[in-house]
N, C-alpha and C positions, 0 to 999 in steps of 0.2 A: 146128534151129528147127522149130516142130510151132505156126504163125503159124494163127489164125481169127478170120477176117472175116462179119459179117452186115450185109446190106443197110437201112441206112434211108430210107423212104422219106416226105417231109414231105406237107401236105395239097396242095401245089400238084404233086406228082409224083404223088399218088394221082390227082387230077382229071386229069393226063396222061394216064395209063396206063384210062382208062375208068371212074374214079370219078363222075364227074357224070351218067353214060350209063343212062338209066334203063331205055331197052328190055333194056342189056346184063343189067341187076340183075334185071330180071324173069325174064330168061330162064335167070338163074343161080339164082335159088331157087326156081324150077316146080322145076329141079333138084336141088336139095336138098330140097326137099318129097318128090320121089320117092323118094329114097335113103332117106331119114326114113320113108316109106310102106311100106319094104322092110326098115327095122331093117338099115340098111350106115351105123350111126353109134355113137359112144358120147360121150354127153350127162351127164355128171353135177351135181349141183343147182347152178342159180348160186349164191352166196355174195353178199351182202348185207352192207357193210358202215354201221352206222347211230350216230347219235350218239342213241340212244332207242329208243322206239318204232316201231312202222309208221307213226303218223299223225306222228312228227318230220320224215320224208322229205319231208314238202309244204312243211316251211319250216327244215330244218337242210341236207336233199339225204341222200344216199348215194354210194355207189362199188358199183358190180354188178364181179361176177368174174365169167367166163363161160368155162369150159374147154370143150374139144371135139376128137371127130373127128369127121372127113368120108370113107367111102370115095368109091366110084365110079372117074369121071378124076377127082379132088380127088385123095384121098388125101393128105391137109392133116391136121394137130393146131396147134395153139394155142389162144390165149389173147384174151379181149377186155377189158380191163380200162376200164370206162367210170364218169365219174361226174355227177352230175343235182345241180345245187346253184339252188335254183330262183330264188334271190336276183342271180345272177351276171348277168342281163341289164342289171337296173335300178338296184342297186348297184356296179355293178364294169365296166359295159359289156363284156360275157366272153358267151358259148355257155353257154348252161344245162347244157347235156352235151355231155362231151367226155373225149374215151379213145385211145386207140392199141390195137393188135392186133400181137399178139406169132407169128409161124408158127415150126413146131420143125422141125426135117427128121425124118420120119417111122420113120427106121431108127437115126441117131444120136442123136436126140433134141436135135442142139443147137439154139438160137436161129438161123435163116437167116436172119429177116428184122423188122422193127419199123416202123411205118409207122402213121400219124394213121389213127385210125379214128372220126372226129367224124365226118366225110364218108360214110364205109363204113356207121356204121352209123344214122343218117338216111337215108341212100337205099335200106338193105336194110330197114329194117319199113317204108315205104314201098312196095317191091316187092313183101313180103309179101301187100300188100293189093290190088297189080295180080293178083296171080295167085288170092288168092281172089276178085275181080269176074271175073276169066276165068271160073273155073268156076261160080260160084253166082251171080252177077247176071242179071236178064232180059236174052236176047241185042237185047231194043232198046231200054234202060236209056239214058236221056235228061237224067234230072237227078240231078245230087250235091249232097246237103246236108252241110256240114263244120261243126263245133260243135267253137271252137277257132281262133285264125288264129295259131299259135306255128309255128316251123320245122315240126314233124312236120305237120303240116298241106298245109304247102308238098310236101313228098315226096309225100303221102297223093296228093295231086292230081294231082301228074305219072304217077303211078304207074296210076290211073284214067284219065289222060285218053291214055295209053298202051297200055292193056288193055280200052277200051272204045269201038271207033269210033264207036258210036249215040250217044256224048256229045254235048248240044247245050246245059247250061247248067249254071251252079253256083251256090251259094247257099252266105254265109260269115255265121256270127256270132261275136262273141267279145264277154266283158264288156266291155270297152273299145272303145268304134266308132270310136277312131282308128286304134286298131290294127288293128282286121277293115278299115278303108280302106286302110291301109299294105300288107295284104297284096293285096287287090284291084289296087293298084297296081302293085306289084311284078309281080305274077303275068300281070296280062295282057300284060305284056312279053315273057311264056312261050308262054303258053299262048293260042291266038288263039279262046277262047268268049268268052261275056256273064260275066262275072263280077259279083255282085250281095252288098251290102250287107244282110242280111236284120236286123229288129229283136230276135230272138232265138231261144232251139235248138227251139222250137214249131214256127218259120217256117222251120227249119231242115231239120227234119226232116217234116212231115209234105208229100206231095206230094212226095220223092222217093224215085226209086228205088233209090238207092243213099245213105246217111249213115252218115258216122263222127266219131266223139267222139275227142280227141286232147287231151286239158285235163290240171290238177292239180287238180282238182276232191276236193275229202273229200265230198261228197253226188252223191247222184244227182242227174243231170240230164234224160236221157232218162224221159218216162211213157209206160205203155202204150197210152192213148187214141191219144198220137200216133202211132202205127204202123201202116202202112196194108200190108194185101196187097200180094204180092209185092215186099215192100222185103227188101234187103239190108241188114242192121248190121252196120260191122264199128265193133268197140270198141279204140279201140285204147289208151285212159287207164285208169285203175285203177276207182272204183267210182267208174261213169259211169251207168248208168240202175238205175232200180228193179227189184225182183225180180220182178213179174211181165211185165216186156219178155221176159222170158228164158222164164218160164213158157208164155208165149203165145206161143212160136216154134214153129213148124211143124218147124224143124233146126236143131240144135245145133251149132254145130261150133269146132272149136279146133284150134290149132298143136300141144298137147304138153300133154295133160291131168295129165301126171306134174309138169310143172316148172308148170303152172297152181296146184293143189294146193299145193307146196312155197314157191311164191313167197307166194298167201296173201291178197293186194289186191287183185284184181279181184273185181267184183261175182259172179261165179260161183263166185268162190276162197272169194269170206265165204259166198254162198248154202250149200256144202257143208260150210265147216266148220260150220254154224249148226244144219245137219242139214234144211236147208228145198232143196235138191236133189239128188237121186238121181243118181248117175253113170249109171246105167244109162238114165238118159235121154239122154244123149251120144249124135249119133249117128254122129259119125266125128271122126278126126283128118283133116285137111286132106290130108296126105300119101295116106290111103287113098282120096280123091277124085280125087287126081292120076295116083294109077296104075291107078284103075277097080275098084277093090279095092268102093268104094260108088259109088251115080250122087250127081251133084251136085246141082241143083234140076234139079227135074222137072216145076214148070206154072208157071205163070204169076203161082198167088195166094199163094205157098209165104213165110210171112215167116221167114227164114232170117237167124240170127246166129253170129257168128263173131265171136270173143274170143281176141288172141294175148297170149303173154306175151313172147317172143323167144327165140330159141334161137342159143348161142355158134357151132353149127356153121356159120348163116347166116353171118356175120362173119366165120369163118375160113373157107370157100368163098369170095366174093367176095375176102378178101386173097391167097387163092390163085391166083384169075386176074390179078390186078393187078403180083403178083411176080410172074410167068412174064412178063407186058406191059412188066414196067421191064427185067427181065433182056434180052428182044429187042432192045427200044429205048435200053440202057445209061441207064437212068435211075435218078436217086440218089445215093447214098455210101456206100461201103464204110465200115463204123466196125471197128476191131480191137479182138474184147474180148479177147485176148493173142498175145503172140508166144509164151509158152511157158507151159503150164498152170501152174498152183503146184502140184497134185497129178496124179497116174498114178495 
C-alpha cells in the first residue's frame, strides 16, 4: 500500500490556527514583500476566468487562478483559486468572494494541504495595505477616509488601525447609507475609534491622511481637486479615480507592475494601455521599499499612491504559516486521495 493523505483545513480551523490575526498577516507580508523585493519568488500571470468581457466581471463575477512560489522560511508553492460573483450578497445571501488555497509539497509536488481561503485572502490584501501605511503614510497620520463599506473595507481598516498608532478617526462612505451604517456598527465592536458616517467619497477623502477605495465601481470615483498634500492612496478596487490622481502624485508605487499590466483594470493598467502613462514614471515596487532598495516617503507634503493588484504568493505564504499552526496543534482532517496510485 503507497496510502496519501492531505490536510483539510475548513474556515473555522483556518480562524484557529491565526486566520483572523491581523498583526500576524501583517507581519507575514512586510515578509513576502521582501522576498518579492529580492526576486526569492516565481509568480506567473493570474489567469482570469470570465463569462465576456472585462466590464462583464462587475455583474456576471469571474474566478482568478493564482499560482505561486515563495522562497525564504516559506518555501511554499500553490495555488489560490478564488472567485468574485458580485450578485451572491444580495441575491443568494453568499460572500461575494470566495476560494480555497491549494499548498504542494515543494520537492514532491504533491497536494499536502487544502484549506478555505475566503478568510486568507481578505485578511491578506488587507495586510497589504498595513504594510504599505507602515512605510509610506505620515508617521502621525490621524484620519482614514474609506470609500466603500464592503468586506474588504473591514480588513482595509483593521489593517490600518494595526500599522498606524497615530490613528484617531475614520470616515466611511458607501452608495448605500445603510450599509456604510451597518459597517460603522459592526466595526466599533472592533475597533475602539470614532467611526463616522460621511455623505460621500469628497467627504471621504479630502482631509485625510490616509484613503482607500475598495468598490466595484466601472467609473472613477476619486478627482484630483480632492487630494490634499501629504495624503496617502492606496487603491485597492479596479478603476477607482481619474487619471490625473495619479498624474499628480509626487510617488508612484505598486505591488507588481508586471501582473498590474497583464491583469489590465486598474486605472493605471488602462492609463498605460491607452499610452497616457509612461512606466518610467514608476517609482518602485513596494517590495524595493521594504528592503531599502528605495526610501519611502520622505516629507511631509509627498502625495503618494499606491495601487495593488494581488499576488498568489501572498496566499500561499500565509497558508503556509497556518498549515505548520494546524499541524502543531492537530487541527483538521486528514482526506486520502488514494491508497494506491492508478499509475507509477
Amino acid at each position: 500500500m503507497n496510502q496519501f493523505k492531505m490536510l483539510f483545513l475548513n474556515q473555522h480551523d483556518v480562524k484557529e490556527c491565526g486566520g483572523d490575526q491581523m498583526p500576524l498577516f501583517i507581519e507575514t507580508m512586510e515578509k513576502v514583500f521582501a522576498l518579492h523585493g529580492k526576486e526569492d519568488y516565481v509568480l506567473p500571470h493570474k489567469t482570469v476566468l470570465r463569462w465576456g468581457d472585462l466590464d462583464s466581471e462587475s455583474t456576471l463575477g469571474r474566478i482568478n487562478s493564482m499560482p505561486g512560489h515563495i522562497g525564504g522560511e516559506f518555501g511554499a508553492c500553490g495555488i489560490k483559486w478564488i472567485s468574485s460573483a458580485p450578485n451572491n450578497p444580495f441575491k443568494h445571501n453568499l460572500p461575494r468572494a470566495t476560494g480555497i488555497v491549494i499548498l504542494n509539497d515543494p520537492e514532491t509536488l504533491l497536494p499536502i494541504a487544502i484549506m478555505d481561503g475566503t478568510l486568507i485572502s481578505a485578511m491578506r490584501t488587507g495586510a497589504n495595505s498595513g504594510v504599505v501605511a507602515k512605510h509610506l503614510a505620515k508617521k502621525d497620520a490621524k484620519v482614514l477616509g474609506l470609500v466603500g463599506a464592503g468586506v474588504q473595507n473591514r480588513t482595509q481598516l483593521l489593517a490600518i488601525y494595526h500599522s498606524v498608532p497615530s490613528l484617531e478617526r475614520v470616515k466611511i462612505t458607501d452608495l448605500d447609507p445603510v450599509r456604510a451604517q451597518s459597517f460603522v456598527d459592526q466595526m466599533k465592536e472592533i475597533i475602539p475609534l470614532p467611526i463616522e458616517v460621511v455623505k460621500n467619497a469628497d467627504d471621504a477623502v479630502r482631509g485625510s491622511d490616509i484613503f482607500i477605495t475598495a468598490t466595484v465601481t466601472k467609473k472613477p470615483i476619486v478627482q484630483p481637486e480632492w487630494v490634499e498634500n501629504g495624503s496617502l492612496y492606496i487603491h485597492v478596487g479596479s478603476h477607482e479615480c481619474e487619471f490625473d490622481v495619479i498624474h499628480r502624485s509626487n510617488k508612484i508605487i505598486v505591488d507588481d507592475w508586471e501582473e498590474l499590466k497583464h491583469r489590465g483594470v486598474e486605472t493605471i493598467s488602462i492609463m498605460y494601455k491607452n499610452q497616457e502613462f509612461d512606466e518610467t514614471n514608476l517609482y518602485a515596487e513596494l517590495g524595493e521599499i521594504v528592503t531599502g532598495k528605495k526610501a519611502g516617503r520622505e516629507n511631509d507634503s509627498e502625495k503618494i499612491y499606491f495601487n495593488s493588484c494581488g499576488m498568489g504568493i501572498q496566499d500561499i505564504a500565509m497558508a503556509k504559516v497556518i498549515y505548520e499552526k494546524a499541524l502543531k496543534d492537530n487541527r483538521g482532517e486528514w482526506l486520502s486521495l488514494w491508497e494506491q496510485p492508478a499509475f507509477m
